[in-house]
N, C-alpha and C positions, 0 to 999 in steps of 0.2 A: 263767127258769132253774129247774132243776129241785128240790127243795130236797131236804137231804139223806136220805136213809133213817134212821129212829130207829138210835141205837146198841144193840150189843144188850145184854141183861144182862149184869150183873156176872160173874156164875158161869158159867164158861163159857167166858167170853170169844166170841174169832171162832168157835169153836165152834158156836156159835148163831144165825150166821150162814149162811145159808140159799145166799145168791150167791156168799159169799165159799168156802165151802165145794164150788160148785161150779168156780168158779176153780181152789183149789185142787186139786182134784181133774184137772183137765183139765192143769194144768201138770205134774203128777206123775207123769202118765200118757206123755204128751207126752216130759217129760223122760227117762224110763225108755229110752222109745223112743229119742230121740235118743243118749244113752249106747250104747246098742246099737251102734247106725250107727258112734259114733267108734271102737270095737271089729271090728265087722264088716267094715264098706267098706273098710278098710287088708287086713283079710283074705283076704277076694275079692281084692282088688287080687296081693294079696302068694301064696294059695295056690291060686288058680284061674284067674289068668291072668301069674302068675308077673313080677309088675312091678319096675321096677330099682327102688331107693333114691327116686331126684329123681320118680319116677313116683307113687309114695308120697307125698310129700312133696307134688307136687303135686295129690296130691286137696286134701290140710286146704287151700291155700291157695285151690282154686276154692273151698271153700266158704264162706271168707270174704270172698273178693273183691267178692262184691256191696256191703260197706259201703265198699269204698271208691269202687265206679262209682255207686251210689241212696243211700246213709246222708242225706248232708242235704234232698234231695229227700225224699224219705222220711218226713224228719220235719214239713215245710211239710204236707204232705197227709196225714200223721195229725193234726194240727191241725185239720184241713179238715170230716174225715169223723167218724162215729160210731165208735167204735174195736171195738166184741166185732163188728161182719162182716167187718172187716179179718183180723181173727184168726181167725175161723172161715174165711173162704175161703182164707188161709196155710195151715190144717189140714190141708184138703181136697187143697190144690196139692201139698205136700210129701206127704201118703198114695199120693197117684196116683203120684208120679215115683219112691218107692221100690218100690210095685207093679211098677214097669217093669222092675227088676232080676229080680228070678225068674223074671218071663215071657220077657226076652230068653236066661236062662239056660236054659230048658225050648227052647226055640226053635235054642239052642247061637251064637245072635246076640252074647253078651254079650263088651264091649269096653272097654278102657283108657277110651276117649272115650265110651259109654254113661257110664260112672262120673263122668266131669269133669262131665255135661250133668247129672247127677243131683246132686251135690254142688251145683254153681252153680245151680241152679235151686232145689235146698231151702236153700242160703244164702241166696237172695233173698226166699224167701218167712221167712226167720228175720229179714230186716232190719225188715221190716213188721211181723211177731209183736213180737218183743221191745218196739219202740217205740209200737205201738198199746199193748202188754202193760205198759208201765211208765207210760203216761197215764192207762191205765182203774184201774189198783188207787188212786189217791188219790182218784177217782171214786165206786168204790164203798164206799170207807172217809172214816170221819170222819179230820181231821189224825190226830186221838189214835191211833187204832187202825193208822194206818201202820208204826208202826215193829212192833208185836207180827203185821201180815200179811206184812211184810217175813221178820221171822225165821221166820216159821213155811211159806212160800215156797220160802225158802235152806236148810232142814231136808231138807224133799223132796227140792229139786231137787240137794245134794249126798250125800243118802241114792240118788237115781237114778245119782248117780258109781260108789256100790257094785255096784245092784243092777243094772242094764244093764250093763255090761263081763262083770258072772259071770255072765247070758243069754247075752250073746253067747258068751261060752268056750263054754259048757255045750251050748249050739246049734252052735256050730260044728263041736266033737269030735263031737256026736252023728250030724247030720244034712247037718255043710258050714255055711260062712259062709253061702249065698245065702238059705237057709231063715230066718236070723236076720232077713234086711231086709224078711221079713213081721212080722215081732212090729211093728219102726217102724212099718211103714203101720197097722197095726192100732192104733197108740196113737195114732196119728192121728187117722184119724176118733171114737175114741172122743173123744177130747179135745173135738172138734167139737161133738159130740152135748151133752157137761157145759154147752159154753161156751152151746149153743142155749137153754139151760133157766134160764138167768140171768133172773130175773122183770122185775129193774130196768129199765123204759127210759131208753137214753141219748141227749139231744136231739141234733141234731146242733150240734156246735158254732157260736155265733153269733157274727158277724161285725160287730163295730160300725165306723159311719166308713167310708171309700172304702174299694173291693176295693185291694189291694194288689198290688203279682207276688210270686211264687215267690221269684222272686232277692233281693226285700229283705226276706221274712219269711225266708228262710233265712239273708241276713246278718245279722238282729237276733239270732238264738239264738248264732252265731258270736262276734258280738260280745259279748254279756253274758256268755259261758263264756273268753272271753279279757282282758276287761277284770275280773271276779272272781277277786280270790285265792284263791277256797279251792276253786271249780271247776276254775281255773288247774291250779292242781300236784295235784290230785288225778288231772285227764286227762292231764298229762305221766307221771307214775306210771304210771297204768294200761298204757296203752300202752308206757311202757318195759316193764312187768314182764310186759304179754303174749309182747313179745319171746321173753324167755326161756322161759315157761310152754308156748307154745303150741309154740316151738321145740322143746325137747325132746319135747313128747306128737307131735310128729308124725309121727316119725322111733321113738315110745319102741314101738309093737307090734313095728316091723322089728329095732332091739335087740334084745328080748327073744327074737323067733324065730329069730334069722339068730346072736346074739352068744352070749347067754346059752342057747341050743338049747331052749326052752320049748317044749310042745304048746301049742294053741291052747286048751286049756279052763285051763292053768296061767296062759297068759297074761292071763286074762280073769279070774283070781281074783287075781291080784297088781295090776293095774291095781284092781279094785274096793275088796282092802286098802290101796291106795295114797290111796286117796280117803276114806277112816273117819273121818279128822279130820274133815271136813269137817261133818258130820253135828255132832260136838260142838262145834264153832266156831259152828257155826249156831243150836245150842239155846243155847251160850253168849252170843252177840254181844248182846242186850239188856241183859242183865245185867251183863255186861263195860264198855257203856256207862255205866250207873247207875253201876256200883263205881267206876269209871277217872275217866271221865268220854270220851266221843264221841269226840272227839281225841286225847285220851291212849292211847284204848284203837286205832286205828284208828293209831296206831305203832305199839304193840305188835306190834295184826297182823302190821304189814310188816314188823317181825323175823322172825317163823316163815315168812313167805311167801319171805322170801330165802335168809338161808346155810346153813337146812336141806336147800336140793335138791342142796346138792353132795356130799348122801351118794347121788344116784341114779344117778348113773356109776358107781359103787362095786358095779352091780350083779355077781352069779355064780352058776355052778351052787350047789345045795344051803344052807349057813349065810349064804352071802353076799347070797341074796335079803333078809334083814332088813333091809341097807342100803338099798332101794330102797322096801320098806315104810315105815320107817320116815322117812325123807327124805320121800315120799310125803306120810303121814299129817300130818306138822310144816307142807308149805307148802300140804296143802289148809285143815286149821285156820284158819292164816291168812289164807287168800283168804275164805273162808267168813265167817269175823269180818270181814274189810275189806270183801266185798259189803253184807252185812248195813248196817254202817252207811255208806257211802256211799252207798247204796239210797235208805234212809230219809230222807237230809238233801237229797239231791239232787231226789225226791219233794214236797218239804216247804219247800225254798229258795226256788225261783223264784222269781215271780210267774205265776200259774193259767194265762194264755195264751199262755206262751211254754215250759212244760214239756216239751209234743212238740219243741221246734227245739232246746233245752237238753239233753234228754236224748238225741238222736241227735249233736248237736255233738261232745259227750264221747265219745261210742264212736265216732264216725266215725275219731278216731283216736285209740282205745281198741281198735278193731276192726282198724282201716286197718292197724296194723302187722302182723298178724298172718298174710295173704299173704305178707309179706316174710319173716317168721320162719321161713315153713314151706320158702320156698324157699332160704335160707339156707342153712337145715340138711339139706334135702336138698343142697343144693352140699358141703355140709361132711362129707355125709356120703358121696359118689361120689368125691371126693378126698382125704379123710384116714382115710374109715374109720366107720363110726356113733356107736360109744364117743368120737368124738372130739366128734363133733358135739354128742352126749349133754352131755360134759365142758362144751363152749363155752355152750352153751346155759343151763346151770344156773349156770355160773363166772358169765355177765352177770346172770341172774334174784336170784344173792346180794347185787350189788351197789345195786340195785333202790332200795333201803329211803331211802337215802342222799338220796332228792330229796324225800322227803315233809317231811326237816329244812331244806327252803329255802322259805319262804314264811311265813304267820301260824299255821301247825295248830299249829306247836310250841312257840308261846309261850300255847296257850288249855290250858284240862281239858276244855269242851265248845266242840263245833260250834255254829255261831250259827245262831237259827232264822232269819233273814230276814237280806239283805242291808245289810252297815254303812252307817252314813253316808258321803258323801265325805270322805276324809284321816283317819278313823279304823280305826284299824288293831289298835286293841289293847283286849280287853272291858273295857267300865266296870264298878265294881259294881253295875248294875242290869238288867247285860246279859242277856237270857235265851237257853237252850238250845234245841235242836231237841225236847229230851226232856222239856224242863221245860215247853213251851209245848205240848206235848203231854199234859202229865199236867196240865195245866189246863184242857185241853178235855175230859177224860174218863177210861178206867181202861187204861193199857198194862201186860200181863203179861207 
């Protein structure tokens, strides 16, 4: 096994770090990009081939639907394999299939079902990125420096909530939506290019004892995330509260064009102020752990993640957009903070060879709802109306918060770094933290 890379200096922090930095870099890019696309592709959809509501609605959910046909498969063979070629040829796949949009539009080819085949096929290649993407950061980081490259990660990539939506507006007024889904492919292969340049070699992961199948390394992650409490209601959470989240962004560009009569560069600038918190959630989220304490704080969250979105139906012409900003800003905060340290401890929990089957378990249905949401609300929205859908959508995302109070997070200050003993359920005084067993391995900023 490979032993770990020196930590870097003091000063500096991840800074100084050389792979980490190009990580970074590739996700930020990546991310931008993909912002774009969730701005863009509703727009093509919506101003250049003129698509109903559920048409809409059905793009978000193809392109979540891969986690719920490969998510756990997925995670057995990131296990398997070496994780940064995974992720580089995800890059690669997802650049090419949004290339296809421009070219089928120059061609005058471009189609409702062109868009689905491009959404579900770069959802597919997001199933493989994200969960190769969430084994290799504890890889290249010491424990300690996990949680300071988590946050610094969640910074970018809800700073990319901003800055992608207002490309896409800005692109679109300028030149048409389709011009935008070359910025994505273009963050694409740059991405590729960061992640090639990572010096570290990563072994392939080693197999002790008989080969196993598929089917029973994908039931042991199943079962360690179902039989753990704190994994437990964190992925009932998630999932519920994607419900709502993802329901309304589905349906929230056709809102704002069809309801609120927005241009396309208006819309791409309030969709971006909508996402601001996010950015200070995410420089906050360490900190907020220290002060609170991991669990304390990671409630907190999930207050601003809920009854602030039911100012987002509240949208209007002129004074009334504030409502929509500002509901916005309050439930990205909180997501942002809740990623943040859910990231870290989930990273950090397990046990080493069961991270990939653990960490797709949780988003399988974490993800999984999220097809359902969008088609929801496109139903909700072809029969009541979009503002209704809007309404519904955020009415269930306020209710959210409510499940994180059934299980043990609410009776700790911090998250537990390694899993309790059997029949112990409540921290002893000697118990240690996710954060504390981290800042004994080294320095988190």
């Amino acid at each position: 096994m490979t032993a770990l890379a020196p930590a870097p200096p003091r000063r500096g922090g991840l800074l100084r770090h050389r792979d980490f930095r190009l990580l970074w870099a590739a996700q930020t890019v990546s991310g931008i990009g993909s912002n774009v696309t969730a701005v863009a592709l509703p727009l093509v959809a919506v101003a250049v081939l003129d698509a109903s509501t559920f048409q809409v609605a059905v793009l978000t959910a193809a392109a979540w639907l891969p986690w719920l046909l490969v998510g756990l498969p997925a995670g057995a063979w990131v296990d398997r394999l070496p994780r940064r070629p995974v992720m580089i040829t995800c890059d690669l796949v997802s650049a090419l299939l949004f290339l296809s949009v421009p070219a089928a539009a120059v061609a005058d080819l471009l189609s409702i079902g062109q868009l689905l085949v491009v959404a579900l096929g770069a959802g597919l290649s997001r199933v493989f990125f994200e969960t190769a993407d969430q084994v290799y950061l504890p890889f290249l980081l010491r424990p300690a420096q996990v949680p300071e490259g988590n946050a610094k990660l969640q910074s970018t990539q809800t700073a990319s909530y901003v800055v992608g939506p207002s490309l896409a507006g800005l692109i679109a007024q300028a030149v048409g939506a389709v011009a935008a889904l070359l910025l994505d492919a273009l963050t694409f292969l740059v991405s590729a290019v960061c992640l090639a340049r990572i010096r570290r070699t990563e072994p392939r992961p080693s197999r002790s004892g008989p080969a196993r199948s598929l089917r029973r390394e994908i039931a042991d992650g199943v079962r360690f995330v179902a039989r753990d409490p704190y994994l437990r209601v964190m992925t009932i959470f998630g999932a519920a509260s994607n419900i709502g989240l993802v329901g309304y962004q589905a349906v929230l560009v056709l809102f704002l064009v069809r309801e609120v009569r927005l241009a396309p560069g208006a819309v791409g600038l309030l969709v971006a102020a909508m996402s601001l918190g996010g950015i200070v959630g995410a420089l906050l989220a360490t900190a907020a752990g220290r002060r609170f304490g991991t669990a304390r704080a990671m409630l907190l969250a999930a207050a601003f993640t809920g009854p602030p979105a039911l100012l987002i139906p509240l949208a209007g012409p002129g004074p009334a957009l504030l409502w929509p900003a500002l509901g916005g800003v309050l439930v990205s905060l909180g997501v942002a903070v809740g990623n943040v340290l859910k990231g870290s401890f989930r990273q950090t929990y397990p046990p080493r060879e069961l991270l990939g089957r653990v960490t797709v378990s949780m988003q399988l249905l974490n993800y999984g709802t999220i097809p359902l949401a969008a088609l929801l609300a496109g139903a909700l929205g072809t029969v009541f109306g979009v503002r209704v859908a809007v309404l519904a959508m955020t009415g269930w995302l306020a209710l959210t918060p409510l499940i994180l109070l059934v299980g043990p997070v609410r009776h700790r200050r911090d998250l537990p770094a390694a899993p309790e003993p059997p029949g112990r359920t409540r921290p002893g005084p000697a118990a240690r933290t996710a954060v504390e067993a981290a800042a004994a391995g080294g320095t988190v900023s």
